[in-house]
Structures are given as C-alpha cells and as structure tokens.
N, C-alpha and C positions, 0 to 999 in steps of 0.2 A: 361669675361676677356679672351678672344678667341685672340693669338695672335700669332698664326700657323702660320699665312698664308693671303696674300692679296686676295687672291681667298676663302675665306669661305666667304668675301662679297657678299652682294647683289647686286642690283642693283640701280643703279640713278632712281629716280622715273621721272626722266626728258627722259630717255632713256627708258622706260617701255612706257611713254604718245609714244614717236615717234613710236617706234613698234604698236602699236594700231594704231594710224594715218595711216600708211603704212598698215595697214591690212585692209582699207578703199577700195573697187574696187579691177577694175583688170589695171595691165599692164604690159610691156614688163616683156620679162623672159631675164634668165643666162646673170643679167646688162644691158638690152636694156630698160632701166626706169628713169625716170625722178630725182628719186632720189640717183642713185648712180652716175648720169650725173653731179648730184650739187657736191657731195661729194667732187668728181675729181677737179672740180673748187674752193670750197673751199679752199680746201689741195694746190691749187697753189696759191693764196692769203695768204695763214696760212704761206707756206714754201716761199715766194717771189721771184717762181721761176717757171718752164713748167715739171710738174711732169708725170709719168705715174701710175696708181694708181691701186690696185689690190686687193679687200675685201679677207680675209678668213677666218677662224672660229677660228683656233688657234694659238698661238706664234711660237709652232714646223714646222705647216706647213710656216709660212713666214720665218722663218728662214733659213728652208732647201731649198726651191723653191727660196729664195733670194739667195743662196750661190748656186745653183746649177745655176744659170743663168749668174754666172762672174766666174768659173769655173771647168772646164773639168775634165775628170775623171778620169786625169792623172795629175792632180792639185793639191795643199797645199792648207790650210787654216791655217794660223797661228792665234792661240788664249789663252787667258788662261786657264791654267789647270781645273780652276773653271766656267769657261763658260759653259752657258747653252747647248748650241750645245753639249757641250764637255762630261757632266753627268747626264742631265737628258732626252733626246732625242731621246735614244733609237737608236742610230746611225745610226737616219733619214738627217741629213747632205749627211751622206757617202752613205745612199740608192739614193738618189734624185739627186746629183753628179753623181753617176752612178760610184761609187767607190772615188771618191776623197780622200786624206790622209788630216785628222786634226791633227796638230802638236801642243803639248801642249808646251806656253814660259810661265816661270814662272814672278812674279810682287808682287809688296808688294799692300795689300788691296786692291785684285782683278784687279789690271790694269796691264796694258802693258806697255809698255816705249820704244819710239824710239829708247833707247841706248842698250836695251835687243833685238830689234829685227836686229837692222842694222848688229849685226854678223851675223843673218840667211841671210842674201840677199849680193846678186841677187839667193842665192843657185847655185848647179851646173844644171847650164841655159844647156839643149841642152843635158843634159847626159840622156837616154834613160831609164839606169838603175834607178834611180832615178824620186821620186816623185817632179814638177817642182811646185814652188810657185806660185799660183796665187789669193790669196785672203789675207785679216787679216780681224778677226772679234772683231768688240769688242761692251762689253755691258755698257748701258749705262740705266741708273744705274747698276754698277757694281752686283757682284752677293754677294760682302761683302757692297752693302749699302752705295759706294763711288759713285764719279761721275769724269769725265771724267772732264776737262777745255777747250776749244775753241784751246787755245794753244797746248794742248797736242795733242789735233786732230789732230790739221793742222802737228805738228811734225811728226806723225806716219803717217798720209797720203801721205805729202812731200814725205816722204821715198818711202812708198809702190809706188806712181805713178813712181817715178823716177825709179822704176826696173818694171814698167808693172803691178803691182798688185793691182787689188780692195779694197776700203774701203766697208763692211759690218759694219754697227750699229744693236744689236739688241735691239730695246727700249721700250721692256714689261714695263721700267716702266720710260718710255720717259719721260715725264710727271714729276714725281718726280724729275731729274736732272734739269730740264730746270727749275722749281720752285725754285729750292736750288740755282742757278745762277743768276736765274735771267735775265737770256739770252734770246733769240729769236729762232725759232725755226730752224732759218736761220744761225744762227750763231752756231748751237749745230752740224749740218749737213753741206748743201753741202759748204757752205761760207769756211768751216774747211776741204773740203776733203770729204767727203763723199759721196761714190757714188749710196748706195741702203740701204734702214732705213726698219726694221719690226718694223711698228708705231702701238705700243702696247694700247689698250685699255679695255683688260679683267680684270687685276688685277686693275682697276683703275676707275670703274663703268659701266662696260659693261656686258651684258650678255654672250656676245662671241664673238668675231669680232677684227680681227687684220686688220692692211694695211701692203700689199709691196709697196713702195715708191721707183721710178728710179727718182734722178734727172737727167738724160740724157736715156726721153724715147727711144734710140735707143738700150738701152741697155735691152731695158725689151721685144726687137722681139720674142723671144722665150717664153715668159709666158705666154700668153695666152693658149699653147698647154700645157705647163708644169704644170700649174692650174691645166686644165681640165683632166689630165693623173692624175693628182693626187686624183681627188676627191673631190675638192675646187672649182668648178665651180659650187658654188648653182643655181637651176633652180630658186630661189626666192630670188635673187641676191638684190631686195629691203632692205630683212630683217637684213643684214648684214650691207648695205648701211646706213640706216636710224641707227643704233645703232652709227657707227661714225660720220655720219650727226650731231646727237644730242650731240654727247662728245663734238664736236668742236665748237660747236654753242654755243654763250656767253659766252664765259672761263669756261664753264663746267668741262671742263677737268683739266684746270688748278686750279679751284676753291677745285676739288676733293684732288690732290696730295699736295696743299696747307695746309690741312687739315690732310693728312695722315701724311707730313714729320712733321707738329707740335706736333701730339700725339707721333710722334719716338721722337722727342727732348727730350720733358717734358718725357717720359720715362729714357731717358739718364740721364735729369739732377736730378731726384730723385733716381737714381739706382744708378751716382756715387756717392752722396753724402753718400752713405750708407760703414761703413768698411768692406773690404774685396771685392769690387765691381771694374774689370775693364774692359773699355771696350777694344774688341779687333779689333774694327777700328774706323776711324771715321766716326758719324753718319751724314752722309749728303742726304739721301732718308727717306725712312718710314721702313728702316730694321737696327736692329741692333745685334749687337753680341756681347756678355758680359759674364765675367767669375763672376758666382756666387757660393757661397758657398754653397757645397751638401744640409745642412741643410735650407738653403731658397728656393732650389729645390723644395728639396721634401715637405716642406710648404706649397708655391705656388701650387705644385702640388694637394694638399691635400683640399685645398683652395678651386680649381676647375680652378684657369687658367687652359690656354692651349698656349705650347709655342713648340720648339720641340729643345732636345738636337744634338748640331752639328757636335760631333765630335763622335758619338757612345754610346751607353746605360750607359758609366759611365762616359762620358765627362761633366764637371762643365761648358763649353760654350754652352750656349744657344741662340738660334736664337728668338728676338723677332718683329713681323713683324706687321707693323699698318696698318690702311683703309684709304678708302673715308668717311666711316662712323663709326669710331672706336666711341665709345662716349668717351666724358670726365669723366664720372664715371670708365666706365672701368678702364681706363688710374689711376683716385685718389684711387681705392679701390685694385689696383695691387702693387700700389706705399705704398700705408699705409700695407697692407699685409707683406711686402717686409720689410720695416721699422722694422713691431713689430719683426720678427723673427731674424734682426739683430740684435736686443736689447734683446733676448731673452737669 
C-alpha cells in the first residue's frame, strides 16, 4: 500500500526491453544517434507540429534550463506559490536564469487564473529598479492533482503573449492531464499557447528521462550550450533517448497514466464514501488530498500504508499519490482498511 509517491515506481518493462536494445553496439555520442534522431521526429508527429527536443535526466533540470531559455536574469516568472519550481527545486530556476525573480500568484487548487495574473502585467516595463516579467509557468497536472483546460491556457497565454511573456508548461505528469481530458497533445500545448513543455516521463514509467520541448525551435538557440553547462549533455545521449522513444511508442505513456488516474479515482470514491472523509480538491490526476480522521491515520499507518502528511506532522491532510503500476489490491486492502477503522 505504498502511496507516497509516483516516483517509488518502477519501471515499464517496455522501457527496460528498449534500454537493453539500445545497449546493442556502438554509435554516435552526446545525441549523434539514430535513436534520439527518431525521438525528435516522433515528438513532431505526437505534438503535430516542428519541435526542437532536448533529453535530460531530471524534471528540475527541464525546468530550470526551460525557464532559463525565455528569460533573463533581470526577468519574472510568475507562478504558483505551490509550484514545483517554486518549493521543491532548490532555487535551480533562479541559479540557471542567472538570478531571475519567481513571483509567487496565489489560485484555488493549484492553478492560475488569467484574472489573478492580468493585475500583474505588463508590470513596470522599463523601470530598471524593478524585476521585468518575462515568463508564467504553469504545471500541468497541477501540484494539488487538478488540470489545467485548453481554455484556460489559451486565456493565460493570450494574456502573457500580448505583454511579451513566455508560456512554460511543466508536465512531470503531462500524461495524466491529457488522460483526464481526453485532449491531444496539441491541444494541451502549443494550439493553447504554449511555448516550451518539460515533457515528463519519470513519475510515469521511466527510469529517468525528461524532454525540453520548443515549439518554435528558434527559441531553443541557446540550449544546446545551456544543456551542456549544466551537466545534461549525456555522452550516452542514446540511453535517455530510447527510454522516451519507448514511453511514446504505442500509447505506452498514455496506457500508463490511464491506469494511475483510475487507482486515484477508486481511491477517492471509497475514501468519500467513508464519514468524516473530505477531499480537499478535485481528483482529476493520480494525486489526491484528503482530510482524514487522525484515528484512520494512524491506522493506516499502523496497517503499513505509506502516504505522506501535507500539511506538517499533525495535519489530518494527506497526500495520496498512485502509479503506472499501483495494483488493484493495494488500492481494495487500503480502502477496506480505511472502512473498518471508520466503523470502528
């Protein structure tokens, strides 16, 4: 009953065969290879559109090298308070900017809102004193387990182009919204505005491998140096390749998150049905947040789940987060658990 974390997953045994395969011979290095040449074409066939494409190992590093690429170091990022950038990064945004300022705008269940940010803009354009806006980042899936609408994109894009400023997606758990929508991957991105996606695929049956995604490679001139200053320029630029190779090949990826946001449901829908159970947003990803009663805590705890409290050592909210491969026992032996001690 492990439900910490989409990262205590393993691996896609489909993505395990492609690394092997790739471990076959020798050929080009630091991306001069056949397989990260497909990837690239893929990802323009997947996105239905002329991408420029950039493996790296981790979310942090697409992140920051995505944001550090639309800008400067005299730049804003506007995002929410609960953004990844924003709290768990280690304020690698602001190292890889070369100082940029992240402004945190507040939003109900994790999102932005064109009408929260349109008071921040154009900001004061030109004033020297002053940090000048040049970015919004937003995550998709939210970091409270919401998602994002096509519409609301295009809103907050609309806005940010019309003052100059970049749209950033970060989307460790891409995958899961575009599942819950139902949408294309064209439609979740640039069709809405968007102008650079960290297309996540570690929480999602990867071993480790993100993409930076430019839909307007002019805009990605500078990453190639910015990779490689960072440490992200693998000399085995295959092994990164082939791991998104195989996510995207046959709706792997999709198959995965299909999967993960069904075990968050059926968790939702047995958790409220319980008295004293609510959640505190809505579950539209494979993460949810729900106020439980201390006494089914510490139960469950007792039990041997694994979930993790969210709001501090005595907070009754708990975050509980599904897989690619949660099973379905976990999911009925957390739920019956959960029951007996409400009735207890």
């Amino acid at each position: 009953m492990n439900f910490a974390s989409d990262n205590t997953a393993g691996i896609s045994p489909e993505i395990l065969a492609a690394l092997a395969a790739a471990n076959d011979g020798a050929v080009g290095s630091y991306g001069a290879d056949p397989i990260t040449a497909r990837l690239e074409a893929k990802l323009a066939d997947l996105f239905e559109h002329e991408v420029a494409v950039f493996p790296v190992a981790t979310g942090t590093a697409a992140n920051a090298l995505a944001l550090a690429a639309v800008t400067p170091p005299w730049g804003a990022v506007l995002c929410h308070p609960q953004a990844h950038i924003a709290c768990d990064e280690a304020n690698a945004p602001e190292f890889y900017t070369g100082g940029a300022k992240l402004v945190p705008v507040a939003g109900a269940d994790g999102k932005l809102a064109a009408a929260d940010l349109a008071g921040l803009l154009p900001g004061d354009l030109g004033n020297v004193h002053h940090a000048q806006p040049a970015a919004i980042s937003l995550t998709q899936a939210t970091e409270c387990g919401t998602v994002y609408r096509p519409a609301e994109i295009a809103e907050i894009a609309t806005l940010a182009h019309r003052h100059g400023l970049a749209v950033h997606m970060d989307g460790a758990r891409f995958a899961n919204a575009l599942v819950h929508l139902d949408a294309s991957p064209a439609e979740l991105t640039w069709r809405a505005g968007v102008d650079v996606l960290s297309f996540g695929a570690t929480k999602n049956g990867a071993l480790g491998a993100e993409a930076i995604v430019f839909f307007d490679p002019a805009r990605a001139r500078e990453l190639p140096f910015r990779r490689k200053r960072a440490g992200h320029l693998f000399s085995k630029m295959r092994f990164l390749s082939a791991q998104l190779d195989a996510y995207v090949t046959d709706g792997l990826w999709l198959r995965n998150a299909r999967h993960a946001n069904a075990a968050a449901a059926r968790l939702a829908e047995g958790l409220t049905a319980l008295p004293g159970v609510r959640l505190r947003h809505p579950v539209e990803a494979n993460e949810l947040f729900v106020e439980l009663p201390e006494a089914m805590i510490a139960g469950l705890f007792e039990a041997g789940a694994q979930f993790h409290r969210w709001e501090g050592a005595a907070s009754t909210c708990v975050r509980l987060v599904t897989a690619w491969n949660t099973a379905d026992a976990d999911v009925a032996v957390f739920l019956a658990t959960a029951s007996r001690l409400a009735s207890a």
